[in-house]
matplotlib code that plots the C-alpha trace (Angstrom):
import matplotlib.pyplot as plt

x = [40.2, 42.3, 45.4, 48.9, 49.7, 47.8, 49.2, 47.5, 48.0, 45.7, 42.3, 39.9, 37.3, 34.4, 31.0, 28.0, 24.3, 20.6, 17.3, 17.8, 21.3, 24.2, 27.7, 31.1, 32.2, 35.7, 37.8, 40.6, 43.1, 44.8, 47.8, 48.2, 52.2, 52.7, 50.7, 49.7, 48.8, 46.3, 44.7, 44.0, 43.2, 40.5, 39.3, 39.0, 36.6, 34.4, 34.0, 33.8, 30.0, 29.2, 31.6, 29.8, 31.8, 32.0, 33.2, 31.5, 29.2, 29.3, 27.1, 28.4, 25.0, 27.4, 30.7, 31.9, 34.9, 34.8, 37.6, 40.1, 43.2, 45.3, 49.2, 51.2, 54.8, 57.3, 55.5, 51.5, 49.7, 46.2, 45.4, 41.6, 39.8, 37.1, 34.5, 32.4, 29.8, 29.2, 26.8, 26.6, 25.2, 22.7]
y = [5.3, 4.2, 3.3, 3.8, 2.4, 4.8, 7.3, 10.4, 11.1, 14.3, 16.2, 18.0, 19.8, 21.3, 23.4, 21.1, 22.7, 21.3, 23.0, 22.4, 21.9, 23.2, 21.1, 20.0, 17.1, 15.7, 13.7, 11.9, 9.4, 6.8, 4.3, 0.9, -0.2, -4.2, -6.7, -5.7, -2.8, -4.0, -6.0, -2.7, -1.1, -3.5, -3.4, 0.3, -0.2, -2.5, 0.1, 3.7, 3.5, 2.4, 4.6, 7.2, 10.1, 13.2, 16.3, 19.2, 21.7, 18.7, 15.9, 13.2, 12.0, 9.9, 8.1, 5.9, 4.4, 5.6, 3.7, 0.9, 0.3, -3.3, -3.0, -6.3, -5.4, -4.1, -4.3, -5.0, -1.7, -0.7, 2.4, 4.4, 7.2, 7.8, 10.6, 12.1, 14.2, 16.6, 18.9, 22.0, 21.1, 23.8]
z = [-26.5, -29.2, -26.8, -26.9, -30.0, -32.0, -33.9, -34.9, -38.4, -39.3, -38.7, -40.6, -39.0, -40.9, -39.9, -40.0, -39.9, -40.0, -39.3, -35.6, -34.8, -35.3, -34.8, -36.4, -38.4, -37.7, -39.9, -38.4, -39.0, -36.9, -37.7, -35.7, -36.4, -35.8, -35.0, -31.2, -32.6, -34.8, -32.6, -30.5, -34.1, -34.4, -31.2, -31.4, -35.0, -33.0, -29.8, -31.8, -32.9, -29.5, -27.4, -24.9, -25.1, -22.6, -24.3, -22.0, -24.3, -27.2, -27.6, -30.2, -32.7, -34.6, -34.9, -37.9, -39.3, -42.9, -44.2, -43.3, -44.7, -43.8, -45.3, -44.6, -45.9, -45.2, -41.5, -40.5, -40.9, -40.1, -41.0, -40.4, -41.4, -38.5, -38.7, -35.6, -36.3, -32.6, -32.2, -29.8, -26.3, -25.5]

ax = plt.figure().add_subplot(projection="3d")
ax.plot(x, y, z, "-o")
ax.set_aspect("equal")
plt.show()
């Protein structure tokens, strides 16, 4: 979703329970390099809270960006900290 200009940078994944569900919450981070890369960056902000996934056995309730990061020198960075929240498909 994020393209091939993304790079990965790390992922946290920690148990999340409610009275009814029970589920995950990933943290993640992505880096956009250059400025075709930011355009996608940006493009990828605007699409995540909207974005249907399909992960089999996981339902998504929620997808944010958490934080943004804009670095102009030495080169144009963007850099994100995304969070999904997925709960167990039963």
């Amino acid at each position: 979703m994020a393209g091939p200009d993304a790079r990965f940078v790390r992922h946290v994944e920690r148990p999340w329970t409610s009275v009814t569900f029970e589920g995950s919450r990933h943290t993640f981070g992505l880096r956009f390099e250059g400025c075709d890369a930011i355009a996608a960056g940006e493009a990828f902000i605007a699409a995540l809270p909207d974005h249907e996934f399909a992960i089999p056995g996981q339902l998504v309730a929620e997808a944010t960006v958490a934080e943004v990061d804009h670095t102009l020198a030495p080169i144009p960075v963007l850099a994100l900290r995304c969070e999904l929240l997925m709960l167990k498909d039963a």
